[in-house]
N, C-alpha and C positions, 0 to 999 in steps of 0.2 A: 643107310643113313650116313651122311658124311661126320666128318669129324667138327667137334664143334667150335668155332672161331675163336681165335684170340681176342680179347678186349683189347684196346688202345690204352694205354694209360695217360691221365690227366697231365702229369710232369712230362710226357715226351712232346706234348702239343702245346704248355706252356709259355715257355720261350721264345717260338718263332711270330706266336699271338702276342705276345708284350713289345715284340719290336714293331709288328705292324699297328701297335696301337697309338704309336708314336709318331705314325706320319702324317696327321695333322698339319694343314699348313700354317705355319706362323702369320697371324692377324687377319685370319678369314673367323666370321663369325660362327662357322660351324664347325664343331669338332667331332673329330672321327675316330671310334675305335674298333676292333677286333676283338670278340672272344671266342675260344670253344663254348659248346654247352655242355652240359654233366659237371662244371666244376662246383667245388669245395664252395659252403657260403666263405666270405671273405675271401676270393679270392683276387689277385690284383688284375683290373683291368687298366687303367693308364694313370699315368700321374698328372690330376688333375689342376691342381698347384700350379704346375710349372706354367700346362697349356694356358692358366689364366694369367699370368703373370705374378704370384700372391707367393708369398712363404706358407710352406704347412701350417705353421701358427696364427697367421691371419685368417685361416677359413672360419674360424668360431667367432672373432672380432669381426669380422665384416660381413658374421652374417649370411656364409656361401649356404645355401640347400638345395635342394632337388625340387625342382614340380613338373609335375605332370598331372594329364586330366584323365582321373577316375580307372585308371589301371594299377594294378598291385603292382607295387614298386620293387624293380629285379633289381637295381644299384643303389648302394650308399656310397658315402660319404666317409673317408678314416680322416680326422682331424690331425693326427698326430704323425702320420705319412704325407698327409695333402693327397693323398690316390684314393682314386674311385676305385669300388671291389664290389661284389655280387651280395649280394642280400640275400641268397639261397640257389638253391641246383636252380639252374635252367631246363628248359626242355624244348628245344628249337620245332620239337614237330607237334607239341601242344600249343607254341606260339603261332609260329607260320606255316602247318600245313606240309604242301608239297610245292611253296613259293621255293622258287629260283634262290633267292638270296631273302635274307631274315633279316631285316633292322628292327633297330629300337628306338626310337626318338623321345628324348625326355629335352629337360630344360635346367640349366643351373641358373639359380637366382643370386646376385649379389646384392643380399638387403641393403647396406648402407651408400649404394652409388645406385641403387635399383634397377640395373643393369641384367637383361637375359640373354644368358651364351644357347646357341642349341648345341645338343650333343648328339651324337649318329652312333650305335654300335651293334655293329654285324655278328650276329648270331653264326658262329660256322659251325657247321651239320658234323658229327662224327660218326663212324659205322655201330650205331649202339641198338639198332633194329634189323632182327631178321626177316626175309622174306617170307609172307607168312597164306597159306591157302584159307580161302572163306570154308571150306570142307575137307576134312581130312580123308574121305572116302568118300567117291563119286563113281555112279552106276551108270554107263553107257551103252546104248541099246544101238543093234545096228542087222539089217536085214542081212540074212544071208546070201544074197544075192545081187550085195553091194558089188557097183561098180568098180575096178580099181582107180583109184584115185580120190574116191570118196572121204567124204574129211567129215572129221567128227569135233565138234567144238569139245576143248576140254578148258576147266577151269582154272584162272591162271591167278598167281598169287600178286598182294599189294609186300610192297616194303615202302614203310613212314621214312625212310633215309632218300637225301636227294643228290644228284651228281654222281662220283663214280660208289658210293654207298647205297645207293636203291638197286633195283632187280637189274639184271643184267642178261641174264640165259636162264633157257630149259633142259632139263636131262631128261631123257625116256631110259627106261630098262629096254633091254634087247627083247625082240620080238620079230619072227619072223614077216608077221603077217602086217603088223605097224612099223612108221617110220612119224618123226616128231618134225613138223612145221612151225616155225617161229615168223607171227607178223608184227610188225609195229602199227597202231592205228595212230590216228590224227592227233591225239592227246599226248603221243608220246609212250603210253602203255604199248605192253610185250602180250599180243592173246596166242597162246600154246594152239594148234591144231593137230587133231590125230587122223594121219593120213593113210587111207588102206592100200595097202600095198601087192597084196594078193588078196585071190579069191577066199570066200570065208567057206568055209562046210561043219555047219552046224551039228553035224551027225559026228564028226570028226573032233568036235571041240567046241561046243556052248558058250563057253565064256573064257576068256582072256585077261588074266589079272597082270597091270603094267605100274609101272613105280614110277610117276611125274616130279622131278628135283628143280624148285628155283634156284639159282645163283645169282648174290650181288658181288660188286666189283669192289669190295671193301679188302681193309688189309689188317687184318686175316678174313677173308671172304667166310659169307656167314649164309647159313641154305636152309630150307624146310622140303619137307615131299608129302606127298596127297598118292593117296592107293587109289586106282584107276582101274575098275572092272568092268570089263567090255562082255555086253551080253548079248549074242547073235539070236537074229529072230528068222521065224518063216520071211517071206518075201514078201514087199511093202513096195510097188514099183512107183511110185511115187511120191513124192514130198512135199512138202507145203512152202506155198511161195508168196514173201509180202510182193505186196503192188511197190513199194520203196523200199530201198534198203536200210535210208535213214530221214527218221521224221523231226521236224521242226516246230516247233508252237513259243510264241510270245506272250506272255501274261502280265500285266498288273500286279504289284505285290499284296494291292488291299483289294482283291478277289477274296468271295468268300469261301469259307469251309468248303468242300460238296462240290465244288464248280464241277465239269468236267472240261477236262482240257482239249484231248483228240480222242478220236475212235482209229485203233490197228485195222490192216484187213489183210488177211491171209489165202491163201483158194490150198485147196488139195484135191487132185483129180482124182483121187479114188474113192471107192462105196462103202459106206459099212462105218465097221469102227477104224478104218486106214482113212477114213476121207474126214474124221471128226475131228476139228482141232479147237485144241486147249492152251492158252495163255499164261504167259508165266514170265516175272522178272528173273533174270540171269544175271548170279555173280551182283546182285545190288547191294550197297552201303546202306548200315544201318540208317544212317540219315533220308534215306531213298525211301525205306521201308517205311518210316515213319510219317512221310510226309505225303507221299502217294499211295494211290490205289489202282489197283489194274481188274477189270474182269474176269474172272480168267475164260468165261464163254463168250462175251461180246467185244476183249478187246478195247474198251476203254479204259481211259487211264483220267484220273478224277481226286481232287485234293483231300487232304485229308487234317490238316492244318494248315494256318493263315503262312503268308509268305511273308519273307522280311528280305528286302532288298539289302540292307545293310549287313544280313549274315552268309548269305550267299545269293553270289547274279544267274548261277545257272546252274542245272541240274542233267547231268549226263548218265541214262539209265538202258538196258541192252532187253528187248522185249523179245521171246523164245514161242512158236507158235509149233506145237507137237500133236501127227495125227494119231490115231491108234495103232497104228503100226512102228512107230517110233521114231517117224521119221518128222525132221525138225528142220525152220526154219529159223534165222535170228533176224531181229533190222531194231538199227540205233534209235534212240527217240534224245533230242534238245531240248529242254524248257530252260526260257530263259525269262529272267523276273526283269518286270520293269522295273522301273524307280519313281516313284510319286512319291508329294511334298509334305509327307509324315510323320515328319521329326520337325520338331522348333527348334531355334539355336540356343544353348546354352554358355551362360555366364559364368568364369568362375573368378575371385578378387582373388589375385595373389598375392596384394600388398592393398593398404586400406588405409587412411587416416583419420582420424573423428576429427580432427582440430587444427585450426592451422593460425596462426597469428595475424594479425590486420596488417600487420608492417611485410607480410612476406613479399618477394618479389616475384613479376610477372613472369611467369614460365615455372612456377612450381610445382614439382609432381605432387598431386593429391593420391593418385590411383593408382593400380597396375594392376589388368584382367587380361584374361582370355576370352577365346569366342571361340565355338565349335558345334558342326551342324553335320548329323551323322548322314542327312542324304548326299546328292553327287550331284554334278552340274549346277544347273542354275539352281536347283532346290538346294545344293549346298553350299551355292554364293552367299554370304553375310556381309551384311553395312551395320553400322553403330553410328547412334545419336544421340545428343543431350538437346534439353529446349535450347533455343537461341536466346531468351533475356537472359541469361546466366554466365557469370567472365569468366565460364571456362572452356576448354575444347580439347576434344580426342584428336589423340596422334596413334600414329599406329608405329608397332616397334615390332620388334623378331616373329616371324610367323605370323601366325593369331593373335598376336599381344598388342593393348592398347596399354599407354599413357591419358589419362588427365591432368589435363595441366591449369592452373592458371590465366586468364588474359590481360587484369588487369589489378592493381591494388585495391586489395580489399577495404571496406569502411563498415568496422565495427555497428555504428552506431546508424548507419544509414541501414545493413541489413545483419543482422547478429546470427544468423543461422541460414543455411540453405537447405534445400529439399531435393535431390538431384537424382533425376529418373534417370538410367541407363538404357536405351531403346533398341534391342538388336532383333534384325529382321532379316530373313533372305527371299531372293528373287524367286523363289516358285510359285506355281500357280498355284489356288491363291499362298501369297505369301502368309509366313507367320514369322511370328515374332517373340520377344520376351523381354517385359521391362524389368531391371531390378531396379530398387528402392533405395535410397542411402543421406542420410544426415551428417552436414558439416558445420560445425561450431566455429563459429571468426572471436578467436582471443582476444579479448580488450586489451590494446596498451593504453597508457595515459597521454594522450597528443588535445586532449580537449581539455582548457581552464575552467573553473566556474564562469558564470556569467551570470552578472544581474541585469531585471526585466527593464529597470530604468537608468539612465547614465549617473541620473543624480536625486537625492530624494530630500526631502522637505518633511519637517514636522515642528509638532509645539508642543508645551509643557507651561502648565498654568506657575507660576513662580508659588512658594509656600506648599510645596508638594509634599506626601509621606517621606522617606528614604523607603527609599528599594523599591519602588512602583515602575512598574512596566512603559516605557515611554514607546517606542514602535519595534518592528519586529521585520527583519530583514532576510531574505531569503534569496537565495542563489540557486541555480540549476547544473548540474556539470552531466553534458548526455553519456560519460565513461560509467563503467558498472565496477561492485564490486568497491574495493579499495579506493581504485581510481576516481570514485564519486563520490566519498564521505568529506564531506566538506564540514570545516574547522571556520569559526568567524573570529574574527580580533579586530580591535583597534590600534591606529598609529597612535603612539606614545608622543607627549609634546608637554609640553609648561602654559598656563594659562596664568601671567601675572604672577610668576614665580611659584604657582601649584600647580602639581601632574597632570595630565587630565584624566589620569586614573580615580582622580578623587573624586572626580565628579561622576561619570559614567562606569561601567562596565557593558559589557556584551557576553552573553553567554554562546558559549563557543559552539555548543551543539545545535542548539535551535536558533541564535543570532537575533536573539530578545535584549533592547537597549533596556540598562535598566538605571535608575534616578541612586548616586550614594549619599547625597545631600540634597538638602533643602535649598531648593534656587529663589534667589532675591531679585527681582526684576531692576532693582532700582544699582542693583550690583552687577548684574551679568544679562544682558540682553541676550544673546543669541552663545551658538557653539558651532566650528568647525570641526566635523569628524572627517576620519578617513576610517572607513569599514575595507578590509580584507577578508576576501575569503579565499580559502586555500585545501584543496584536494589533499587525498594521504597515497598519493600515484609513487612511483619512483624514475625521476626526480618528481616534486609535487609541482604543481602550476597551482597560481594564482590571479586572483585582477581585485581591481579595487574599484571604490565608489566613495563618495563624497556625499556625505547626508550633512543637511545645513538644520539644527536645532535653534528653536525660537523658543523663548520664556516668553508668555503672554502673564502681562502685569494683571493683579488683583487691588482689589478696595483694598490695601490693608493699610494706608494712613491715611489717618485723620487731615485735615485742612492747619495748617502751620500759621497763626496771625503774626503779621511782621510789624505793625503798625494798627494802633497804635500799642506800645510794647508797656511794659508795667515798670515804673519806675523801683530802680534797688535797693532803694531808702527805706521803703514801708506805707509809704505814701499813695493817695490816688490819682492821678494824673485829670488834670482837668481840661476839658474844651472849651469855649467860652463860645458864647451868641448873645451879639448884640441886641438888646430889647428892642430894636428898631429893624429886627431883620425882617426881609421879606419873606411870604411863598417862596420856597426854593431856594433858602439861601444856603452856601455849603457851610456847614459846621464843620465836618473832618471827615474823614474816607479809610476806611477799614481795607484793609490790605495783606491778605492771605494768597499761599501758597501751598499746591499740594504732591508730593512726590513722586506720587502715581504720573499716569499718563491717559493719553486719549478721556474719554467718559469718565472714568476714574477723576482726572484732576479737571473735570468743569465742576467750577465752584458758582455759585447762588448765593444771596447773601439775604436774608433779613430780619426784622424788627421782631424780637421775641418778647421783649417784655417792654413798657416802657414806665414811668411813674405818670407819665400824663400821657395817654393814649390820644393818639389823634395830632399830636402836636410836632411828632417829628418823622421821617420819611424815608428809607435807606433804601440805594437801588440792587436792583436782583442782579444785572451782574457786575457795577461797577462796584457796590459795598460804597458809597455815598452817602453820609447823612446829611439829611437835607432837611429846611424846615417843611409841614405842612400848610403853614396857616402863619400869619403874624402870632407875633406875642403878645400874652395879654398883660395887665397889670395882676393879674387874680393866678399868674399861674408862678408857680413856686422858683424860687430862688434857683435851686436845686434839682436838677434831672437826671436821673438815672436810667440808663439804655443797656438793656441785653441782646448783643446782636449776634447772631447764630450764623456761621457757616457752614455752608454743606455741598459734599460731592452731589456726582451722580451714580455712583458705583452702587454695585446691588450685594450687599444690603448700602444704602448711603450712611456716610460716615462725616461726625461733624463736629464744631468746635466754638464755644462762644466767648464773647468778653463784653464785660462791664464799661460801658462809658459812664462818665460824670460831668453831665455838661451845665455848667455854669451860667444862669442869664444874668448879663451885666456885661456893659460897657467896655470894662478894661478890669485888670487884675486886682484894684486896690480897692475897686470897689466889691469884688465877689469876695475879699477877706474883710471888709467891712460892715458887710450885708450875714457873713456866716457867725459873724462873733456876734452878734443881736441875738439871735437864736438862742431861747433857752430851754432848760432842760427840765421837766417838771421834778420836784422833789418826792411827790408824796403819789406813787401809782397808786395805793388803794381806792383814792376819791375818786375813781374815775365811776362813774351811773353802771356802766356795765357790769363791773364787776360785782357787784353793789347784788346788781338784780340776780346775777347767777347763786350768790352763797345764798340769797333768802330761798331761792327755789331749791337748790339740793339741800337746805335745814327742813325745807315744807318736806320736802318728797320725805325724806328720811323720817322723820315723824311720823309721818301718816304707817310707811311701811313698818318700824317697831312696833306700832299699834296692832299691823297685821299678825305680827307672829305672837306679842302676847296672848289677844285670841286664839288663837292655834294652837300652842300650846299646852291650855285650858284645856281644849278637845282631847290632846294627845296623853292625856297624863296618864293615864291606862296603860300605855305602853312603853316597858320600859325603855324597851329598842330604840322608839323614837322620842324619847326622851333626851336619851345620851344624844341620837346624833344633832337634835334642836340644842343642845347644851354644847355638842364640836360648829355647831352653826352659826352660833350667837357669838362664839370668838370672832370671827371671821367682821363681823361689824366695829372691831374697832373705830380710833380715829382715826382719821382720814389722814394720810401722811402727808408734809412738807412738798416730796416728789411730786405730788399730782399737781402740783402748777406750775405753769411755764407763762413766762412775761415773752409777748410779742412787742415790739414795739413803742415798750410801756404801761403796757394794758396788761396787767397780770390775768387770767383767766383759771378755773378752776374744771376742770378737763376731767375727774371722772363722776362720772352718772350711774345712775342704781337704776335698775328694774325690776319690780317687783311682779310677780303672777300667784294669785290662790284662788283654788278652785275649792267651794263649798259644794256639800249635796246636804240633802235629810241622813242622810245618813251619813257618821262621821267618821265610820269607816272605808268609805270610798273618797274620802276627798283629798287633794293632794295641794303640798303645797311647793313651792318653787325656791328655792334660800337668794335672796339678795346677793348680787356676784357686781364686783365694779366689771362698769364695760371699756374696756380697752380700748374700743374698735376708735373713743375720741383723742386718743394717744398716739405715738408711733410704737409700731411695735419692736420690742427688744427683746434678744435672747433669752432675757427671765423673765418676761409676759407671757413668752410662749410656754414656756412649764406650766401655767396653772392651770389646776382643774375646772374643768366643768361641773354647774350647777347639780347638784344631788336631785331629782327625782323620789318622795318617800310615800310609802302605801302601806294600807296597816295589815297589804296583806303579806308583808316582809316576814319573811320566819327569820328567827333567831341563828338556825342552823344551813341556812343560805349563806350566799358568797353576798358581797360588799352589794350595795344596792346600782343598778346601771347608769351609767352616764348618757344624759338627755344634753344634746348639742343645742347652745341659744340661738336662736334664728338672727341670720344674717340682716345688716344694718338695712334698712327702707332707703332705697334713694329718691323716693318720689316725692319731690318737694311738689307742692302747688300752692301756685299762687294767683292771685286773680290779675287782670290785665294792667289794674293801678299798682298793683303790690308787688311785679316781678320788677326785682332787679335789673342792672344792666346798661349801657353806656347810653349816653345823652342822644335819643331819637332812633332808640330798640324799641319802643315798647309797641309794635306791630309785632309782638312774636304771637306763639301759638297759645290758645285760649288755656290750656292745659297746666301754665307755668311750672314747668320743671325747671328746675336747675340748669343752667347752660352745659351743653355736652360740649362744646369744643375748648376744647383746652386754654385756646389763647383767651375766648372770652372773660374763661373762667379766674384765669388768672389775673387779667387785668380788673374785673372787680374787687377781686381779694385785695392786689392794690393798694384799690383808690379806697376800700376800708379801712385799712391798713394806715393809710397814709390819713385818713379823715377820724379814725378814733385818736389818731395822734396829735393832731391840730385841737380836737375836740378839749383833749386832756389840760393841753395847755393855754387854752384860750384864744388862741391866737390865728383861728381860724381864717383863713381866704376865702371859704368858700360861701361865707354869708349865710351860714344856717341857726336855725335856732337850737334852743335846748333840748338834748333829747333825740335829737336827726340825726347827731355825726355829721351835719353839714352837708347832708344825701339830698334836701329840698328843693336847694338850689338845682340840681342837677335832673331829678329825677319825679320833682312836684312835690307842692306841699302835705300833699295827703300820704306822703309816703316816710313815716318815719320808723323809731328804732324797733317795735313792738312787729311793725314786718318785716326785719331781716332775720332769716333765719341765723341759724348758730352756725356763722361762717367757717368756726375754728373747727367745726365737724367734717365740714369737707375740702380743705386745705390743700391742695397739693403745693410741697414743695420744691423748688429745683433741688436737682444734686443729688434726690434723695427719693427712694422708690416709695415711702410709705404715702398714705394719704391718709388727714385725719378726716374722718366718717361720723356719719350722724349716727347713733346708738338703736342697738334692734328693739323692735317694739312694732307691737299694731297701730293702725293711724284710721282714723273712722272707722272702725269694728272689723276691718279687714286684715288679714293674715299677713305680715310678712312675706316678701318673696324669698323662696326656699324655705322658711319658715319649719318646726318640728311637727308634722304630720298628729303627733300623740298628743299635744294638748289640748284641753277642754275649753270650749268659748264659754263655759256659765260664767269663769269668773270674771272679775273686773280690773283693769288695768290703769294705771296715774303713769302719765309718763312726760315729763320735763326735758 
């Protein structure tokens, strides 16, 4: 055994490796270094700093690190040196084999310039492997009757060290009868041969034991030895011989399991068990073992797992063909793996961005990847692609490395995000390929204002509106997201007539709802200029504006203004005159109003509401003209009184009247000469009418005391209705002062009793009703409405009962009839309806009331025009002799007066055995009713 080698030590190899790692050339992109293997982790491999240009302390500011694709990583990074050092032992012969020279290629990243250096460093081999035999005892068989010169293959050792550290020489021990052959084959390997050198005599000496010593050329030279026993046999005169010394075969790496590859062929001339030959690999690498299969009777050779072109291209394996005699043959066999297009390319992102701002500029890196395709040739050609609608595009940078970049300025708002397939493919048949996936976010800045849909907007608002009512509602669009699109509304600030226009409007700022702070007056403020702003919360914000033009649409809300004629300030009546000679159509005076409003609102209408001689004078609808209708008579009064009505057209219509007094007569001295004749009666009592009314409520009232006497009689039994007939009969006092009112002169006596009793056989069912004045011929006033209604009494009232209920008097009858002689009504009416009702339109109504009015007055005083007689009111002349006072009804019962919402009404009660309308459901028709 020799002595055993010196180690190298780490420190004596360090040094002259730290200089070679420095000679890099300045401003070439590849950097180059030198190390031994076996050293220390952290040990210094170059100073990496420098080669970049960067101080020590900028590699962690900007970012510097290592990448590489999918190999454990044998170099870092010292931040605080700026040099690159080893990350742990090396081992050049687990890295590269029995390669010539051992590189490394990695890549430094400069994240903040995104910048890739390559870097190169050379693995150098040191002597840290001995030469080592596949067997450390090996049995060699050899005929006795070997020729000299005969050579015996002996087994030769590997050393994993390459250059002057791998195997170098054989040692044989001394032996007389061997001598040591050293050949070099085609690969470069050392195969030992043991060559005979004399005759062998097995009788002499059987076996041979010889000591085989590899040497390599390291320093300190390092060796192994393999015991070598040679064992002579009887004679064997021949050997076995391939047909080729060395065989060849090319295969596909995606062959399956099983295949067979070639069949060996051997011959041996001799008989028996010398001529039988057996197969067998020599000297093969476990990876040999594993992957093939050999015969050992037929010679072939046949896989035994798949091939992978990418782990190894060829397989060099030494096939031994031995007869029974022991005599052998050897021949090379080649497989060499094809390469088919088995592998896809893979992607890896060394740098990534999610997001990039709308405002970046054209040429901005988004990306930084690799591409890498483990086949060869065209199968491991790669091209890279993005769609074409997309503004960006690969560049290609150091090595494998792509850039995406940029083409053109982004727009937010035209496309907010992108979808961006990465597509890499290589040229093999068929090609394959690999998309990655990847999402980019475009930052909103704020480069868009609001905008509204209209340049200018229009609206209206009724004048007399709430406060605070919603007038229109304004809205803007801004297509920025986020901050940059919350839009703020405001109004421009300004004086309307020395008022803010805050006072008037506001806008809500969020939703940009105009809203009303006062009540607008049409006749004050017609329209409004706005200026609406809207304005984004961007930084800076953007704004724009618009002009909304506000209209007040005027409402009915005044009445007609009379300018003319106007009422004197004195106290006085203002008089018109018409001459007694005037024609048809003559102008008396012309009524002259004015109304504030506008459009429809102030169309005014004028006419005749009331007059004291109907028929006599004429007002036009739209000039407001009094005019006469007809000559003057001699029979018509001194004296005329005109109510003339103006009216809009607004809805509701709104309206205004005034009193003329128009004077007939000639000239002024005569209309004051004419009104001083006039007298004035002294004594209204005498008047017939009145006369008849007080005899009729003494009659009624009498007959009804009569009633309850009776009644009474019946009830005396019970005390209950005793007492209340005793609170009932208070109630009939006298008749108060108040219940008459003088119309005209004509005093009248205005309230009326109605009385109802109901008898049976039996005098406990029957009821009576207590005498109640009836309002309804009165105006009613706030203490008319307080009293109670008539009492309802039954004897079937218990004592221990609540107050007896209140029975409501049925509503006044307004069904006058009268026959076709006996209806009222102006001079050449009496074609009405056979029915005689009461006139339902109002003007008729009133103009009757009138001329009665005006006719119990003349009546009174004697002094009649109208040429009637005693008893008529002076109605004959107008309306036929047959029609006098006994047929007018009780005009003061249904009275309407101007000014004044009440109407006096005829009194409730049945009228031809018929019920009142609305009338009290619960009382009895037995009894009998008087009604006045």
């Amino acid at each position: 055994m020799a002595d055993p080698l010196r180690r190298w030590s780490c420190g004596d190899l360090l040094l002259p490796f730290m200089l070679l790692g420095t000679l890099c050339e300045s401003g070439s992109a590849q950097i180059r270094y030198s190390v031994p293997e076996e050293l220390d982790k952290g040990s210094f491999v170059g100073n990496i700093a420098k080669d970049l240009g960067l101080e020590p302390r900028e590699l962690k500011d900007r970012g510097v690190r290592i990448v590489s694709r999918g190999r454990t990583q044998l170099f870092s990074l010292n931040p605080r040196g700026g040099s690159l050092v080893t990350a742990g032992r090396i081992d050049r012969e687990e890295l590269c084999g029995q390669s010539a020279r051992c590189l490394m290629n990695f890549n430094i990243l400069v994240e903040n310039k995104m910048k890739i250096y390559g870097v190169e460093v050379e693995i150098i081999d040191i002597n840290d492997n001995v030469p080592r035999f596949r067997d450390e005892e090996l049995k060699v068989k050899v005929n006795e009757n070997a020729a000299v010169g005969t050579r015996l293959v002996l087994p030769f050792a590997r050393d994993a060290d390459v250059g002057m550290n791998s195997l170098q020489s054989y040692q044989l021990s001394s032996d007389p009868h061997f001598f040591l052959d050293v050949k070099s084959g085609s690969d470069g390997q050392k195969y030992p041969e043991l060559v005979l050198e004399r005759t062998l005599d097995r009788e002499k000496e059987a076996i041979h034991d010889l000591l085989l010593t590899a040497l390599d050329g390291g320093d300190p030279v390092r060796s192994s030895t393999a015991h070598i026993r040679v064992m002579v046999l009887d004679a064997n005169d021949n050997a076995p011989v391939f047909t080729q010394s060395e065989y060849k075969v090319s295969v596909p790496e995606d062959i399956p399991v099983g295949t067979q590859l070639l069949m060996l062929t051997a011959t041996d001339a001799d008989e028996g068990i010398n001529g039988k030959l057996t197969y067998s690999f020599r000297n093969e690498e476990d990876k040999i073992a594993e992957t093939f299969q050999l015969d050992s009777n037929l010679g072939e050779i046949s896989t035994m797992q798949s091939l992978d072109y990418e782990e190894s291209r060829s397989y060099l394996m030494e096939v031994v063909a031995q007869d029974g005699g022991a005599l052998l043959a050897s021949a090379k066999v080649l497989v060499t793996v094809q390469d088919v297009n088995d592998n896809a390319p893979e992607v890896m992102f060394t740098s990534l961005s999610s997001s990039v701002s709308e405002d970046c500029r054209p040429g901005t890196i988004i990306a930084l990847f690799s591409v890498h395709d483990s086949d060869s040739g065209e199968n491991g050609e790669i091209s890279c692609s993005i769609p074409e609608n997309l503004p960006f595009k690969l560049e290609k940078s150091v090595d494998n490395y792509y850039h995406l970049l940029t083409t053109k300025t982004l727009d937010r708002e035209e496309n907010s995000d992108y979808n961006i397939t990465v597509t890499v493919f290589d040229h093999g048949t068929p090609p394959l390929s690999t998309e990655n996936h990847f999402s980019l976010k475009v930052v909103d800045i704020n480069d868009n204002p609001p905008t509204f849909p209209q340049a200018t907007y229009s609206t209206s608002i009724p004048e007399n509106n709430p406060r605070g009512i919603s007038i229109f509602s304004m809205m803007a669009n801004d297509p920025d997201s986020g901050d940059n699109a919350h839009i703020t509304y405001s109004l421009a600030e300004y004086t309307l007539e020395g008022v803010p226009l805050s006072s008037y409007v506001s806008i809500n700022s969020a939703t940009g709802v105009l809203y009303a702070l006062r009540s607008f007056d049409y006749e004050e403020l017609r329209d409004l200029q706005l200026l609406v702003t809207a304005s984004d919360s961007g930084d800076p914000p953007l704004s724009s504006n618009v002009s909304l033009n506000l209209f007040v649409l005027d409402q009915n809300d005044n009445t007609p203004e009379i300018l003319y004629p106007t009422l004197p300030t004195d106290g006085s009546t203002g008089v018109e005159l018409a001459p007694r000679s005037a024609e048809p159509g003559y102008l008396v005076t012309k009524v002259v109003a004015v109304d504030k409003d506008s459009g429809q609102n102030a169309w005014l209408s004028f006419r005749l509401l009331k007059a004291s001689e109907p028929g006599l004078f004429s007002v036009g609808l739209h000039t407001g003209e009094v005019r006469t209708a007809r000559a003057l008579l001699d029979r018509d009064v001194l004296k005329q009184s005109l109510v003339v009505s103006v009216q809009d057209h607004g809805q509701p219509p709104l309206s205004a009247t005034i009193t003329l007094t128009v004077a007939v007569a000639d000239s002024i001295p005569d209309v004051l000469a004419d009104l001083g004749s006039i007298k004035t009666p002294t004594d209204l009592n005498d008047s017939d009418l009145t006369l008849y009314l007080v005899v009729a409520v003494a009659v009624v009232s009498s007959i009804f005391l009569a009633f309850v006497i009776v009644l009474l009689a019946l009830r005396l039994r019970s005390w209950r209705s005793s007492h209340l007939l005793q609170a009932s009969r208070g109630r009939l006092a006298g008749v108060p002062a108040s219940h008459f009112v003088g119309v005209d002169g004509v005093q009248a006596f205005l309230q009326t009793y109605s009385h109802e009793v109901s008898l049976t056989a039996d005098s406990r069912k029957s009821h009576l009703i207590f005498p109640q004045p009836n309002y309804a011929d009165t105006l009613i006033s706030e203490e008319s409405c307080g009293k109670s209604e008539p009492l309802l009494i039954s004897d079937k009232i218990n004592a221990n009962k609540e107050e007896p209920r209140i029975i409501q008097q049925a509503p006044p009858n307004t069904d006058w009839r009268f026959s076709q002689a006996q209806r009222p009504g102006t001079s050449g009416s009496q074609n009405g309806d056979e029915t005689g009702t009461w006139p339902n339109n109002q003007f008729d109504t009133e103009m009757l009331q009138a001329m009665i009015l005006a006719s119990a007055s003349e009546a009174a005083d004697g002094s009649s025009t109208l040429g009637g007689g005693a008893g008529t009111m002076g109605l004959s002349a107008r309306y036929g002799p047959q029609f006098t006072l006994q047929h007018v009804p009780d005009y003061r019962q249904n009275v309407y007066i101007p000014g004044s919402n009440a109407t006096l009404t005829n009194a409730a009660g049945k009228r031809d055995g018929k019920a009142p309308a609305g009338g009290n459901g619960n009382k009895k028709k037995s009894g009998k009713k008087e009604k006045k």
